[in-house]
N, C-alpha and C positions, 0 to 999 in steps of 0.2 A: 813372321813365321816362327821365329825363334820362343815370342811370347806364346804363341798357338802352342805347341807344342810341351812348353810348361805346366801349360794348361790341364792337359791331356795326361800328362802324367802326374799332375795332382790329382787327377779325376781320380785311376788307375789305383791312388795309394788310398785314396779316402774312402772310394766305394765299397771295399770288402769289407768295411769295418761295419759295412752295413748286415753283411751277412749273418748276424749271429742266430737268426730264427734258423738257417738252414736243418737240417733234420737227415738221417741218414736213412735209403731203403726200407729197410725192414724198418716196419714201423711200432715205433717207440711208443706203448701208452701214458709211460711215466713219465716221458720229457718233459712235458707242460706241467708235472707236476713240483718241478723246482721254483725254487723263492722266486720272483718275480724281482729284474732287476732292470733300470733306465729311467728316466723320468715319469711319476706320478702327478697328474694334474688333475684340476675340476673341470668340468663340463668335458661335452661332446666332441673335442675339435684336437686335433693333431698342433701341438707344440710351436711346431714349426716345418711349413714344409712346401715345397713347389709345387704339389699335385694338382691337375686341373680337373677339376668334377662340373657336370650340369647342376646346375642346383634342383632341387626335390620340392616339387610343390605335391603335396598329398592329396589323393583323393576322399573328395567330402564325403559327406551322406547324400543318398538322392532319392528325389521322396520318389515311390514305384509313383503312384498316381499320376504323376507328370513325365515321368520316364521308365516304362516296367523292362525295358531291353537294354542290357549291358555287354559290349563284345569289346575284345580284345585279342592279339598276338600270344603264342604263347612265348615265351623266352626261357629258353634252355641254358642261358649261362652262369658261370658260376665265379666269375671274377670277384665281386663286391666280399662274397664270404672271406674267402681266401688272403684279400686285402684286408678285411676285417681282424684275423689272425695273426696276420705278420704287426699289427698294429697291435695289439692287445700282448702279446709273446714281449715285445719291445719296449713295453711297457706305459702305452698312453692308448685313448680310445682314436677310434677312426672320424675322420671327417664326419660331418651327418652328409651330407651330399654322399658320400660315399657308399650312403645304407640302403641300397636298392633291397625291399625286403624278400622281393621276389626271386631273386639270387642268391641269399641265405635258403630261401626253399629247396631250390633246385640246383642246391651243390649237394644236398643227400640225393638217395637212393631211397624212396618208398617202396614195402609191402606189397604194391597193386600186382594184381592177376594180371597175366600175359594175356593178348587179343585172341581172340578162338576164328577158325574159318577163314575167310580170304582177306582178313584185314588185317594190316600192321599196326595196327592202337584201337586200346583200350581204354572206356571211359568209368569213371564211377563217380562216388559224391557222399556225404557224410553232412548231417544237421547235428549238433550240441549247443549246450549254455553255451556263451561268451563267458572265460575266466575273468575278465579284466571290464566287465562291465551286463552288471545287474538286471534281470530283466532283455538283456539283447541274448542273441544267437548266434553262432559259426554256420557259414556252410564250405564244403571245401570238398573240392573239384579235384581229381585226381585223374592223371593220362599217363599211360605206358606202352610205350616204342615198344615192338615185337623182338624179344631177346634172338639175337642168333650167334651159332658157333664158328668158330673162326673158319670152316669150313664151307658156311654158308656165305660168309662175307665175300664181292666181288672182291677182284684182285682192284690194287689201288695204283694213283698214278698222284702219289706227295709229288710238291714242290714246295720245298723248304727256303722260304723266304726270310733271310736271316739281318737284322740289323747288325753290323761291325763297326756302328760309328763310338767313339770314342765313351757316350755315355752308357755303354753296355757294357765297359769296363769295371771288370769285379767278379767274386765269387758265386754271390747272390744273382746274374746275367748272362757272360757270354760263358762262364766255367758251368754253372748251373744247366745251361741249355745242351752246352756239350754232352754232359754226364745224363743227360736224359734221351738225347736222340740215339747215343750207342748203345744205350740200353736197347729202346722203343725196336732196333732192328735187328735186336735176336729176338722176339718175339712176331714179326713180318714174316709175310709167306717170300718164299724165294722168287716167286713171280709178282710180286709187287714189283712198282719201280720209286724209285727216288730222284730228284735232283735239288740243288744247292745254289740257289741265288743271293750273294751278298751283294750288302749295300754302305755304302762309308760314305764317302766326299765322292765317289762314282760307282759306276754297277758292275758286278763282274759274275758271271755265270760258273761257279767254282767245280761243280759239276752237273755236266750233260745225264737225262734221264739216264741212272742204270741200275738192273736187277738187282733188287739185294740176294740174289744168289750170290754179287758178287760184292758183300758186306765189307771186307775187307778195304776195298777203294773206298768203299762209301766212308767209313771211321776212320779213314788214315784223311782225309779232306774234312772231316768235323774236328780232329783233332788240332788239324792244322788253324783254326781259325781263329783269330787275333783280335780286336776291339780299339780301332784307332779314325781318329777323322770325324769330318762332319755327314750328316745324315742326307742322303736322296733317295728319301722313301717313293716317291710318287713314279719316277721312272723305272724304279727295281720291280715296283707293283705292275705294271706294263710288261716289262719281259717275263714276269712267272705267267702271268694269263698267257702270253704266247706259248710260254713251255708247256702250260699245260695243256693248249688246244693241239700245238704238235703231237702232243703225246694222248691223245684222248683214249680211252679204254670206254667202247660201248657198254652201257650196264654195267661200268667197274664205279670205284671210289673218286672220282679227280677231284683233288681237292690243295690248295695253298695253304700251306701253313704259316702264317706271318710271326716271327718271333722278334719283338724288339719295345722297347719303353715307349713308345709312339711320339719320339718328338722327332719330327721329321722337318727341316729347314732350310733345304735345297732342293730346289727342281719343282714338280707340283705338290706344295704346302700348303693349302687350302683343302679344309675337310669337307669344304661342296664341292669341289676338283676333283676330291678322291672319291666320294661315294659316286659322283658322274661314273667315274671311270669303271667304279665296281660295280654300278650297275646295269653297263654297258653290256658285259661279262653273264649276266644272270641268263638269259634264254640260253646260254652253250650250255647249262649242265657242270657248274665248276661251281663248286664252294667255296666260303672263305672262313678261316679259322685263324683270329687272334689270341695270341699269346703274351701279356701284360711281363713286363719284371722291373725291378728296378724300385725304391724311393725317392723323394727329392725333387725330381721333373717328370713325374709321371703324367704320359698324359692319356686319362681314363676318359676323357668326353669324345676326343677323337677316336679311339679303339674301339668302343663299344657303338659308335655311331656307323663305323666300317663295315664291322661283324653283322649289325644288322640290317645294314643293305643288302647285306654279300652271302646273304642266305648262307648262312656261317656262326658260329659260338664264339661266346668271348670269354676267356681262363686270365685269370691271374698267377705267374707261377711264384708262390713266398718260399720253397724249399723243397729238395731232393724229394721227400714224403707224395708233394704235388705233384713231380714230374711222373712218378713211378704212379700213383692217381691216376692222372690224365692218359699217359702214352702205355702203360701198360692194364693197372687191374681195368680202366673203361676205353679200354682201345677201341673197342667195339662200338662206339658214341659216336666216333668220326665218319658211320655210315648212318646215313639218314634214311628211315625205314616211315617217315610222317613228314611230309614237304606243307609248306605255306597253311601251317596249322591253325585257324582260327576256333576261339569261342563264343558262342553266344549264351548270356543266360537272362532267360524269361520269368521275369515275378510273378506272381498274383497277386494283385495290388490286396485283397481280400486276406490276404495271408500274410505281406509283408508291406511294413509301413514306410521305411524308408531302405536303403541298401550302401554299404560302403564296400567299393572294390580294395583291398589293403597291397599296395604295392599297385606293380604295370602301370605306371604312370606314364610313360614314356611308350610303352604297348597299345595305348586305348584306340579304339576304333569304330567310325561311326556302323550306326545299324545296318546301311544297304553295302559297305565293304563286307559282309559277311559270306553273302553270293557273289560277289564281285569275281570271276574267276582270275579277272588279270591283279588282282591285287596280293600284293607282297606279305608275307607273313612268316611265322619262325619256324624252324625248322627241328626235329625231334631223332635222336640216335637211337641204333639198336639195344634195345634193354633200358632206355633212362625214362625216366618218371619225371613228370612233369605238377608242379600243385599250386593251386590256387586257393584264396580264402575272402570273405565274403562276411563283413560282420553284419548281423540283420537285425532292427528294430522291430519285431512282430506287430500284426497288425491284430483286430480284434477274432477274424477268420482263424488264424496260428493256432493249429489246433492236431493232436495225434491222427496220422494217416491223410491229412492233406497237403495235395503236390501243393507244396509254396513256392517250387520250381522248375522250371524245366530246362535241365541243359543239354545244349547244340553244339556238335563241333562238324567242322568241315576241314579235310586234310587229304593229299595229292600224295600216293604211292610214290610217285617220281614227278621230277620238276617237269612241267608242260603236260603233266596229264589232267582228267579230267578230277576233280573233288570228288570225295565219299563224304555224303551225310552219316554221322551216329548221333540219336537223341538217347535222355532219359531221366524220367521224371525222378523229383526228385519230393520224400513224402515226408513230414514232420516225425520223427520217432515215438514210439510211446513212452519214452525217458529220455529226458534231453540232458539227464546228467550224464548217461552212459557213452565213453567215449571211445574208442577203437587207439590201437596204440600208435597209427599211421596219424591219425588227429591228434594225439597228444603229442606226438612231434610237431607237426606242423605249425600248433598254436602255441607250444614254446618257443621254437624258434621266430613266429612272428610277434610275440610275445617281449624277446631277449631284441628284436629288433626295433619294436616301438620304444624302448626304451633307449637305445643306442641313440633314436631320431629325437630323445625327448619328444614325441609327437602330442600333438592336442588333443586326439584319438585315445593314447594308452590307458587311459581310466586309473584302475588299480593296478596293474600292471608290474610286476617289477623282476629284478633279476631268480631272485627266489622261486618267484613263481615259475616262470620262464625253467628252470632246473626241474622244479617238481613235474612240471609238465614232460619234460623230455626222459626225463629219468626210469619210466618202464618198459623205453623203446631201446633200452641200451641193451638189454638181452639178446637183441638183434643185432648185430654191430660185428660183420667180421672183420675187417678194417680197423676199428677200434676210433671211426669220427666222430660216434655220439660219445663217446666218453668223453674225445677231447674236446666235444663241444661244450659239455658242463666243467672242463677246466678253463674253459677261455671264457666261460661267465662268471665262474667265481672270480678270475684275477680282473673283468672289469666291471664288479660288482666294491671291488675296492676303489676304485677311482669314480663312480659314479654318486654324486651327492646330493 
């Protein structure tokens, strides 16, 4: 007992020292722009470190002739970015397991037009060159969740699922979450509700659902919360689904907030044990939203395997900057306005020779899961944009004003209703140099990611590029993330060899 506990308070001393990406509030454009300081190394891979990633097999080319239908999940999360950040700031590159490129997409905010009429999403689509390879094409799919005002938002019914096991000790974890959730509820209607389930070495219900009318309880019990013991995630995850079903709000938000490093090592510790259990949960109408922190023992295979059973998002948080991101400027995101979102896209073989999907690897889905209504798929917030990209090998048909394709999506206004079809073709341009500045984000950023993956794929490719690309979408930028996205290329455009 006595070594346990030594233990636990080495943790305590070592982990803040991790914190130094932290970042305050208001957000800083110039922070990133100091000397770069911690270890500098060659290749793609983190120093040293515990985190546990899937590994990344990439998807190939596929010749349309033999396969002209490609559908996939959309995935809304934005963890991998975020992680990519606190690793670059700290001074060494990220994992390449870590490079989900499809989560660098969809931690911006795109440009796209709000849905008109009785739908909560809109679709659009974009053909140009490929910058990083000669003779190919982009095409790049673009979806946006119906913005709405915090007025229009149902009232919500959080249960905040909080890890207090010992490795959530630290600045950068259990001080960080704190400093975010009292924020997040001066910004809550006063008819929301809340409540507070921890977890350590046992479970403890810290608080019963209540108004943040009455805000005050709620911050004096976030305040109070401490970071000691071993983790029993599995059974803490059971009593918030029950919190939440007691407390259900017809037509409201119900939704779990899990915040913790996902190593979980008591009680149900099996990640086919837990996604059972979360996906027992899916017909009630109850969300699940992971929250990543921590280095060292991160564990990213498990969280993001949660999140996307649990028809739920999965965040990385590296710093204050994040928290005020996630729970305030896209608060709005935690209400899903596009349920079980799939895409399909149809080639012409006659127009397109072969096709590579870049990213969603972990998303793919066969063709007749498309109409499947019982089938599981991702899930889209009020106001967030969604993007895909499609490098294409033209075929000899590739020619100005011919559909090369046609894209499908099917998406459920609320969980257990019926899908809404939207198609729409999509026509070669009559200059395929000409690019939109939503596309030159997109293909820098996927761009700045095949190079992170060293991937077989990147061609010419490089971090330069990757900047030039992104560089005249930064006029757009109230937040100030595309700026710091071209400072967290430059700092690992130094370390990349």
């Amino acid at each position: 007992m006595e070594m346990k506990k030594q233990f636990i308070l080495a943790l305590c001393i070592v982990t803040p020292m991790l914190a130094a990406c932290s970042m305050p509030f208001s957000m800083d454009r110039d922070a990133l722009s100091e000397p770069v300081t911690g270890p500098m190394v060659e290749g793609p891979e983190v120093p040293v470190s515990g985190d546990q990633f899937d590994p990344i097999k990439e998807n190939a080319f596929i010749l349309t002739a033999d396969e002209p239908v490609s559908t996939f999940s959309v995935d809304a999360d934005g963890a991998a970015y975020s992680y990519m950040r606190r690793c670059v700031k700290d001074g060494f590159l990220p994992n390449r397991n870590s490079v989900r490129i499809e989560e660098y997409l969809n931690y911006f905010t795109f440009g796209y037009a709000d849905p008109s009429g009785a739908e909560t999403l809109a679709i659009n689509a974009e053909i140009t060159a490929c910058p990083w390879a000669e003779g190919h094409a982009l095409l790049r799919l673009g979806l946006k969740g119906k913005s709405l005002t915090d007025s229009q938002i149902p009232d919500a019914n959080y249960i905040f699922l909080i890890d207090t096991s010992g490795s959530m000790c630290g600045d950068d974890r259990i001080d960080l979450l704190k400093k975010g959730l009292t924020t997040m509820l001066d910004y809550m209607k006063p008819t929301d509700r809340v409540a507070i389930i921890t977890y350590s070495g046992s479970v403890s219900k810290a608080l019963e659902s209540t108004l943040v009318s009455d805000a005050a309880k709620i911050k004096k019990v976030i305040n109070k919360l401490q970071a000691s013991g071993s983790t029993a995630g599995g059974a803490a995850m059971k009593m918030a689904y029950d919190e939440a079903v007691a407390h259900y709000i017809t037509g409201g938000n119900n939704r779990i907030i899990m915040c913790t490093d996902g190593d979980f090592n008591v009680g149900v510790s099996s990640t086919e044990a837990l996604v059972e259990m979360v996906e027992s949960y899916l017909d009630k109408g109850i969300y699940l939203s992971i929250m990543g922190f921590g280095t060292g023992n991160f564990q990213d295979s498990r969280m993001e395997s949660l999140s996307n059973h649990g028809n739920g998002t999965y965040t990385y948080i590296d710093s204050e900057e994040e928290m005020m991101k996630v729970f305030v400027n896209e608060r709005s995101r935690f209400y899903s306005v596009a349920n079980d979102t799939k895409c399909q896209v149809t080639f012409d073989p006659a127009a397109v020779d072969s096709y590579r999907l870049i990213g969603y690897e972990n998303r793919l889905m066969s063709k007749d899961d498309f109409d499947n209504e019982k089938k599981d798929a991702g899930e889209i917030g009020a106001g967030q944009t969604i993007t895909a990209l499609y490098e294409i090998v033209p075929a000899e048909g590739f020619a100005a004003g011919v559909a090369a394709a046609r894209f499908d999506v099917r998406y459920k206004k609320e969980l257990g209703g019926a899908s809404r079809p939207l198609t729409l073709p999509v026509a070669v341009p009559g200059d395929l140099t000409k690019m939109s500045a939503d596309m030159g984000l997109a293909a820098g950023i996927t761009a700045y990611g095949l190079c992170l993956l060293s991937s077989e794929y990147k061609g010419t490719a490089t971090i330069s590029m990757a900047r030039d690309l992104v560089a005249p979408s930064v006029q757009e930028d109230p937040y100030g993330l595309r700026g710091q996205l071209l400072t967290l290329m430059e700092r690992a455009s130094r370390q990349i060899q």
